[in-house]
VEXVORO-946644 format. One record per residue: residue in three letters; x, y, z of N, C-alpha, C in turn. Coordinates in steps of 0.02 Angstrom, whole numbers, padded with zeros to 5 digits, always signed. Last residue first. Layout:
<pts>
AlaXYZXYZXYZ/...
</pts>
This chain:
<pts>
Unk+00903+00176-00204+00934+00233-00154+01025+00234-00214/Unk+00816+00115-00287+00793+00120-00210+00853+00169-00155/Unk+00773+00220-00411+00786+00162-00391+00767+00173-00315/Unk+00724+00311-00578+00704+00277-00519+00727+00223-00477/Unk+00715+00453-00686+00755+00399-00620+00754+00369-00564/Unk+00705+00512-00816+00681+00501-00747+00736+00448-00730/Unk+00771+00678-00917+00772+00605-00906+00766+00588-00821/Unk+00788+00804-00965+00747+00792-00921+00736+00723-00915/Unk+00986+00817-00957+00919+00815-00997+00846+00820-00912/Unk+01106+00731-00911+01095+00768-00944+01039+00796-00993/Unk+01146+00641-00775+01093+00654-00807+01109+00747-00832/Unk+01192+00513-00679+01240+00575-00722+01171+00587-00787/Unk+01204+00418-00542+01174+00436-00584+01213+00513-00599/Unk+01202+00265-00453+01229+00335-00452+01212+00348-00536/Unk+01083+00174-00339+01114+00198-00399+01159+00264-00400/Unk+01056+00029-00293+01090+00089-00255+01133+00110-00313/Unk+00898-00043-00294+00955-00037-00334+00999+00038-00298/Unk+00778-00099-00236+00847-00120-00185+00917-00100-00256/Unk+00664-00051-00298+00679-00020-00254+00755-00023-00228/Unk+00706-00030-00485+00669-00048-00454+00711-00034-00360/Unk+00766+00037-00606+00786-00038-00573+00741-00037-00509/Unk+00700+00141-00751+00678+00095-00664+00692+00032-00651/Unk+00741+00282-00825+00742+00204-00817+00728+00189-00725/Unk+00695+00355-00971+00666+00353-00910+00708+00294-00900/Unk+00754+00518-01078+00785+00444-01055+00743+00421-01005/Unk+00792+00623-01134+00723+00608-01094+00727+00553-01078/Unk+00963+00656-01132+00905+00667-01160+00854+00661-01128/Unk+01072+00559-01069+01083+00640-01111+01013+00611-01143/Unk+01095+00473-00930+01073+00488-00988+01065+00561-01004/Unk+01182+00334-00834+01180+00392-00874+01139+00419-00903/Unk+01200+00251-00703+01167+00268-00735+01195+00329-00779/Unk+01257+00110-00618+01288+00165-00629+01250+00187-00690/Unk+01221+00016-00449+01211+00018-00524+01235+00105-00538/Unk+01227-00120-00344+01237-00054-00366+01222-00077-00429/Unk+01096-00210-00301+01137-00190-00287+01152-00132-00332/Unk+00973-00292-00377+00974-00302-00316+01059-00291-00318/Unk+00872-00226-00489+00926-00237-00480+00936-00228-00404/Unk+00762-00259-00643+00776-00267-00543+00839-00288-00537/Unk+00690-00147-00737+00747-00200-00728+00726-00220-00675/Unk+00681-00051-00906+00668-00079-00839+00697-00149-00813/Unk+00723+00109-00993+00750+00022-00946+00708+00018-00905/Unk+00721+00195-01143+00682+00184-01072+00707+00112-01054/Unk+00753+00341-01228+00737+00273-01230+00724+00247-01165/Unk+00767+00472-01308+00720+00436-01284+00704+00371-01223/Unk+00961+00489-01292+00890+00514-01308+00821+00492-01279/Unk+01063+00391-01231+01057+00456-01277+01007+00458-01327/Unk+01074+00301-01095+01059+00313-01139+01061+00389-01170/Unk+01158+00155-00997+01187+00222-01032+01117+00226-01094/Unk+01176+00086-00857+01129+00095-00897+01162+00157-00944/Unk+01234-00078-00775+01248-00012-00807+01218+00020-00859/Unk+01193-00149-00622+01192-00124-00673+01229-00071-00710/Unk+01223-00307-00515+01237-00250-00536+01236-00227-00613/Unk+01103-00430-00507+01173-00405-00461+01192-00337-00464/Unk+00960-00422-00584+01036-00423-00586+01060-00404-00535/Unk+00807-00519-00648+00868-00488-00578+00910-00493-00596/Unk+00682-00483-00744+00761-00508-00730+00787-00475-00679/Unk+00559-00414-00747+00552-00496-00730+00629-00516-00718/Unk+00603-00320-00822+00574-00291-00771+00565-00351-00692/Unk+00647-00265-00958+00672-00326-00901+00659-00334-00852/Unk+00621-00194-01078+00577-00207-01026+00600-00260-01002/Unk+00702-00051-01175+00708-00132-01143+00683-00136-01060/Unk+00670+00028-01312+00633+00008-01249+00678-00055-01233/Unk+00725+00173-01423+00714+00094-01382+00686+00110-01330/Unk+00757+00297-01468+00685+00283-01443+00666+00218-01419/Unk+00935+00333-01446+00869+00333-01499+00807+00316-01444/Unk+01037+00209-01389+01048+00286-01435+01001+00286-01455/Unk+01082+00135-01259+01038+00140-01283+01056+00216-01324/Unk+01149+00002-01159+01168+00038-01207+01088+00068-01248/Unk+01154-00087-01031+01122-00061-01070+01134-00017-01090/Unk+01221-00257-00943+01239-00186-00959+01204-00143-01015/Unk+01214-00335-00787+01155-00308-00832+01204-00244-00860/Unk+01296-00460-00702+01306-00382-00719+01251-00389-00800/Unk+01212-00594-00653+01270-00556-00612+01260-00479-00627/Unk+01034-00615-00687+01111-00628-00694+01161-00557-00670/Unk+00891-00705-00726+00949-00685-00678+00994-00677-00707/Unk+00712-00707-00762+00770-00753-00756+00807-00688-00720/Unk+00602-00648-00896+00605-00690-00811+00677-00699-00840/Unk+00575-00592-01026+00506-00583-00978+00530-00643-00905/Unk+00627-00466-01111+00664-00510-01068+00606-00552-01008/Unk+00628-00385-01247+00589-00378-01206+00630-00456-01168/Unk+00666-00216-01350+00717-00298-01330+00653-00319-01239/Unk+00640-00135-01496+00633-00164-01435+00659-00228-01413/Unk+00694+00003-01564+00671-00050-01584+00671-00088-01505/Unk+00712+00146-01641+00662+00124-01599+00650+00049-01557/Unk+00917+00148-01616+00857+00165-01660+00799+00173-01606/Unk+01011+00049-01570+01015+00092-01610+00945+00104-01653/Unk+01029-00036-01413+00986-00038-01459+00995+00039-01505/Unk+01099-00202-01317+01119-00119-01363+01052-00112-01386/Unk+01138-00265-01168+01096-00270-01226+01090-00202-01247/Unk+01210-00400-01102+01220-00339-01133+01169-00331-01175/Unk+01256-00479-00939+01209-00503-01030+01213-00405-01029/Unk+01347-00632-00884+01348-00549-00908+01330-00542-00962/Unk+01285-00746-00835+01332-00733-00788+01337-00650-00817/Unk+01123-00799-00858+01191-00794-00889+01236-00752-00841/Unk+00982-00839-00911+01018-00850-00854+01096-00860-00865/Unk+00802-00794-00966+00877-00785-00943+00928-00807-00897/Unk+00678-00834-01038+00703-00830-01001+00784-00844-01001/Unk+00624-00786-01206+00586-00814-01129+00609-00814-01076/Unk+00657-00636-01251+00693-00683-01206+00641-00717-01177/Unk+00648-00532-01413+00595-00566-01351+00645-00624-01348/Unk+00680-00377-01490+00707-00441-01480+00660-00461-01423/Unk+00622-00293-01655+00610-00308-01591+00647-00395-01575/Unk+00648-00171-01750+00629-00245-01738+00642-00247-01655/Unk+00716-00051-01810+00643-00050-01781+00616-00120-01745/Unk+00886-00009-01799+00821-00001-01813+00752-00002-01771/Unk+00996-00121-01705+00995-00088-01762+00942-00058-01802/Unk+01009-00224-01554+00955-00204-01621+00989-00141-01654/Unk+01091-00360-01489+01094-00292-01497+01026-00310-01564/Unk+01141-00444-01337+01081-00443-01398+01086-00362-01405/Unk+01239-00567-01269+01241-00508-01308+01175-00477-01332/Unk+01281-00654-01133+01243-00653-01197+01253-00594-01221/Unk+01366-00776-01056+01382-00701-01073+01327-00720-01129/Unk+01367-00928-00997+01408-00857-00952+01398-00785-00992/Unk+01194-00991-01004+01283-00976-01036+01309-00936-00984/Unk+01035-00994-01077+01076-01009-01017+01166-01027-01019/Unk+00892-00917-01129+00973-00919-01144+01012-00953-01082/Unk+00752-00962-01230+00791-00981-01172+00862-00962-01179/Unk+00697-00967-01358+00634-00952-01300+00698-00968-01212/Unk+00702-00788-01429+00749-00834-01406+00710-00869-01358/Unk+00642-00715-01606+00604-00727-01517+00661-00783-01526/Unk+00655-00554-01686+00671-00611-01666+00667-00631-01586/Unk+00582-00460-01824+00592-00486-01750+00614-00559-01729/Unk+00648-00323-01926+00613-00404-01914+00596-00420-01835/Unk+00681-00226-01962+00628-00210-01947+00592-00253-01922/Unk+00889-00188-01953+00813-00182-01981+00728-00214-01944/Unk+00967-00325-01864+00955-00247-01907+00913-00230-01936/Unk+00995-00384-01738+00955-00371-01783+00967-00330-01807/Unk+01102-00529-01653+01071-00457-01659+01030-00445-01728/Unk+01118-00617-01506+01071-00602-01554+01086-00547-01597/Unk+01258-00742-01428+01240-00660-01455+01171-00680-01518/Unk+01251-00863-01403+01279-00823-01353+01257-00720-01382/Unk+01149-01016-01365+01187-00942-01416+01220-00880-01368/Unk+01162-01200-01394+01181-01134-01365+01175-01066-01392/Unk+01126-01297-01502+01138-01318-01430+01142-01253-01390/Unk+00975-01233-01584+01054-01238-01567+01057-01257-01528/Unk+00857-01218-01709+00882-01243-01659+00941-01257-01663/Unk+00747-01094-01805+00806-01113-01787+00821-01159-01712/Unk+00657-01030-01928+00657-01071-01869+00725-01102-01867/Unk+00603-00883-02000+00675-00946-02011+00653-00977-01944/Unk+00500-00841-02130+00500-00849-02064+00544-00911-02039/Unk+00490-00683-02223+00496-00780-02200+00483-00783-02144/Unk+00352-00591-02314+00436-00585-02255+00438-00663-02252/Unk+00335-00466-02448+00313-00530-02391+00381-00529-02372/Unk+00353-00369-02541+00325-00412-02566+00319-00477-02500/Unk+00442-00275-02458+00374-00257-02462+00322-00307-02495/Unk+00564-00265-02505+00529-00299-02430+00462-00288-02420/Unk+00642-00317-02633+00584-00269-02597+00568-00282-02578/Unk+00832-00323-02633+00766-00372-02630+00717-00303-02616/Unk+00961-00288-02655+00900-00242-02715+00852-00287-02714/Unk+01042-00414-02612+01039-00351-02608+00992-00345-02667/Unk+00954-00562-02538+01010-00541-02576+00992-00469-02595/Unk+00940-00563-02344+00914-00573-02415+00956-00541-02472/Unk+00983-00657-02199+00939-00598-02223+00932-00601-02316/Unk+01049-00686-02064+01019-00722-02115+00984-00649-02150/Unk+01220-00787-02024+01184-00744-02030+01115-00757-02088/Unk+01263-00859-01888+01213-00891-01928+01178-00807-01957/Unk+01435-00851-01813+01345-00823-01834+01320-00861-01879/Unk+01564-00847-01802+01536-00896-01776+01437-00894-01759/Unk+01583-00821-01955+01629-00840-01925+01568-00858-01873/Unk+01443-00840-02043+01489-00759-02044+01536-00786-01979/Unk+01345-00925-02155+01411-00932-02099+01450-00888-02102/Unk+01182-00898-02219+01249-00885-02211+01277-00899-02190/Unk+01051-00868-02331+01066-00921-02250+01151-00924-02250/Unk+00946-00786-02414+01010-00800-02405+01032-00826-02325/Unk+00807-00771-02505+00830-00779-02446+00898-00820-02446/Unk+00750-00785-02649+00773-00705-02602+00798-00716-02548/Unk+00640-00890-02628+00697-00876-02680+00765-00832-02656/Unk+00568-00828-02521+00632-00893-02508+00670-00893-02559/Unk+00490-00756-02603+00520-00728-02553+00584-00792-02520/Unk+00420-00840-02690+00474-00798-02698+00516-00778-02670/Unk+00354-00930-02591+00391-00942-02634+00444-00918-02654/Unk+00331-00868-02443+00304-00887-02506+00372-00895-02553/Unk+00385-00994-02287+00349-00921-02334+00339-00922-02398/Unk+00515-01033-02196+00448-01062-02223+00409-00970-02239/Unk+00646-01132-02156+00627-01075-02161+00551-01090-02220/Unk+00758-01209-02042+00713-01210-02091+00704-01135-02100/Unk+00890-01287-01947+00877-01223-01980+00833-01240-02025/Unk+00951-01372-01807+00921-01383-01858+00892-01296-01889/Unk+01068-01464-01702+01071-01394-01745+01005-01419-01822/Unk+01026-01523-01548+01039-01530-01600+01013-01472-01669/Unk+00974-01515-01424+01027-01534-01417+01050-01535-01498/Unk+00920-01335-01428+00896-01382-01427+00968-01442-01447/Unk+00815-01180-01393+00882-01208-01372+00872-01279-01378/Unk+00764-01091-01557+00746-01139-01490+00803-01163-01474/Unk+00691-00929-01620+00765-00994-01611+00743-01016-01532/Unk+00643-00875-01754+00614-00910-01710+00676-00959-01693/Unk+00637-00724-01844+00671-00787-01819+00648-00813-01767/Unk+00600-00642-01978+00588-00652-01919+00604-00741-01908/Unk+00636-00495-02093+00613-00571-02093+00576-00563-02016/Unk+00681-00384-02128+00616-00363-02116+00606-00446-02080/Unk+00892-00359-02101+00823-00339-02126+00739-00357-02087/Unk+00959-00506-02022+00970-00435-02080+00894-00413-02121/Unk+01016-00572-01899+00954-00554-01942+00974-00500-01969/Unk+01121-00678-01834+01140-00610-01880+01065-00613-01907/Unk+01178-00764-01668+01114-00750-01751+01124-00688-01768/Unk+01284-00892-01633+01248-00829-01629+01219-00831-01690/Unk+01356-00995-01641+01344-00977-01565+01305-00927-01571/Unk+01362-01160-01773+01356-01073-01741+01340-01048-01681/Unk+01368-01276-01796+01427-01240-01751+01420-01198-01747/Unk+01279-01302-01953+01289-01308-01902+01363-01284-01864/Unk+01161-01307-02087+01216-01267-02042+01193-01305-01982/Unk+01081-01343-02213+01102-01397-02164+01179-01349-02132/Unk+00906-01312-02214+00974-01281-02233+01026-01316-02187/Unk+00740-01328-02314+00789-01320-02245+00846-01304-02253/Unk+00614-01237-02347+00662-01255-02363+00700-01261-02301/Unk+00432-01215-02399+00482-01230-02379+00541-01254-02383/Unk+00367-01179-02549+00355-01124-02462+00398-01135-02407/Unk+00457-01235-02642+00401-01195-02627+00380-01168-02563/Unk+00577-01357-02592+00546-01304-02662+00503-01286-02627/Unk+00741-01430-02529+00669-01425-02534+00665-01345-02574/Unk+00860-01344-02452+00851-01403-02483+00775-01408-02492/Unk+00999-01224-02504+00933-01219-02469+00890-01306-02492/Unk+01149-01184-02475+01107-01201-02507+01033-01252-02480/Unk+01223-01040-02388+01213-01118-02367+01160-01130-02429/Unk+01334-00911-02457+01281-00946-02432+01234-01011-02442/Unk+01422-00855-02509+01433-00909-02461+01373-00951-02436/Unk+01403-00752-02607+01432-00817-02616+01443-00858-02575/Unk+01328-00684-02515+01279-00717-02552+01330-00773-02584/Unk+01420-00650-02433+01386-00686-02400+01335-00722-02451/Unk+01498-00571-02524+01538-00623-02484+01490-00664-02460/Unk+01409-00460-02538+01451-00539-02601+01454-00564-02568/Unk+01303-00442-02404+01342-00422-02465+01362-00467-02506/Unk+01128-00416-02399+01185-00438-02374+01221-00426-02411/Unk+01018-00260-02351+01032-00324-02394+01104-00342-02374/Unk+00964-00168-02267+00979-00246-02224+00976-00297-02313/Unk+00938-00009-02245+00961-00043-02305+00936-00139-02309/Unk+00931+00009-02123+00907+00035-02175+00895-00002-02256/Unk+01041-00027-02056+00955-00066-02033+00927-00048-02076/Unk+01130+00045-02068+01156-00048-02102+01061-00062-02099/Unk+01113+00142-02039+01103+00135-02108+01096+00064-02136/Unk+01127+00128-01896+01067+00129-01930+01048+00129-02004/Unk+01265+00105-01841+01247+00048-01870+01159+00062-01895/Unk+01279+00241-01773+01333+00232-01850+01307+00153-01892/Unk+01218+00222-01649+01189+00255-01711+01236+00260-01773/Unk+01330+00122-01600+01274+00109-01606+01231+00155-01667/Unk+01406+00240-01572+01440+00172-01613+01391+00151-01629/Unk+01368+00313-01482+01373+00337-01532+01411+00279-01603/Unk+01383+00205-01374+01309+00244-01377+01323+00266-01455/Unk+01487+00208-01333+01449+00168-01366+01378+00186-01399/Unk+01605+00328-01355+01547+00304-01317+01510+00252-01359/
</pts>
């Protein structure tokens, strides 16, 4: 089950330093003191690792900065993990001394994900397939959506918020105390799976196939014709 694949990735959120491979790979940083830029480009997706926070804009041309104190950029590792932009910090960093803040522009992305405690805002997705998974406590924010099949995981507390747009098949994965508030997105058809806490909202204008083992709440709203497999005191709300 996915679901249980998902809680096997909370240590990674725990931890969120990167490994060799990535600190020896990683993009060299141009400019000193609070800012630095980083000259990547051809990536389709974002790897956040750990506490930071990303700011990615859809834009005809690939640009990557990052801005914070000093040290803390010292500590910051900018990566190429096959077709990701991963980003996070070299191992035995203390996240507790401040966070960055990476700004990013791409022509496209197709997958987000996070691990650990950061947050990352997308202000637009428009493609055939997006991905966004969380790992931990951070939180993901969509200005708006429009993709043919968007998926979105979450291992832990952490939040994925979607505030407008559309698309064909909505599929949600949830292990732990997440939230995903899509409440503003229409889908065609859904699939909701959670184990434990966690909670969907949506609009789904057709079928949809629900699960949850635990207290789980989710609401596609009235015109969703759901079938449902509930293990727990988990709610359930659609239109038939």
């Amino acid at each position: 089950m996915r679901t249980l694949i998902l809680a096997m990735l909370l240590p990674l959120a725990a931890c969120g330093g990167l490994d060799d491979d990535d600190a020896r790979n990683a993009i060299p940083p141009s400019g000193t003191g609070s800012a630095r830029s980083y000259a990547a480009s051809g990536f389709t997706a974002i790897d956040l690792r750990g506490a930071d926070d990303v700011d990615v804009r859809v834009g005809s041309a690939f640009s990557v900065r990052a801005e914070g104190d000093s040290a803390v950029l010292d500590r910051l590792v900018i990566a190429r993990h096959g077709d990701a932009l991963r980003i996070g910090r070299k191992s035995g960093f203390n996240w507790g001394s401040g966070k960055a803040k990476v700004y990013v522009t791409m022509p496209r992305i197709t997958a987000g994900s996070l691990a650990g405690s950061g947050d990352m805002a997308i202000d637009r997705i428009d493609g055939a397939d997006f991905d966004g998974s969380l790992a931990g406590s951070g939180s993901l924010t969509i200005g708006s959506l429009a993709a043919d099949d968007v998926e979105f995981s979450i291992a832990g507390s952490g939040n994925i918020v979607a505030r407008g747009g559309k698309t064909q098949q909505f599929a949600v994965s949830i292990a732990g105390a997440g939230d995903v508030d899509a409440r503003q997105v229409t889908a065609s058809s859904a699939k909701v799976d959670i184990a434990g806490s966690g909670s969907v909202r949506a609009l789904v204008d057709g079928p949809a196939k629900i699960s949850i083992m635990g207290s789980g709440d989710v609401d596609l709203g009235p015109k969703a014709k759901c079938e449902t497999s509930k293990a727990g005191s988990g709610t359930v709300r659609c239109g038939g």
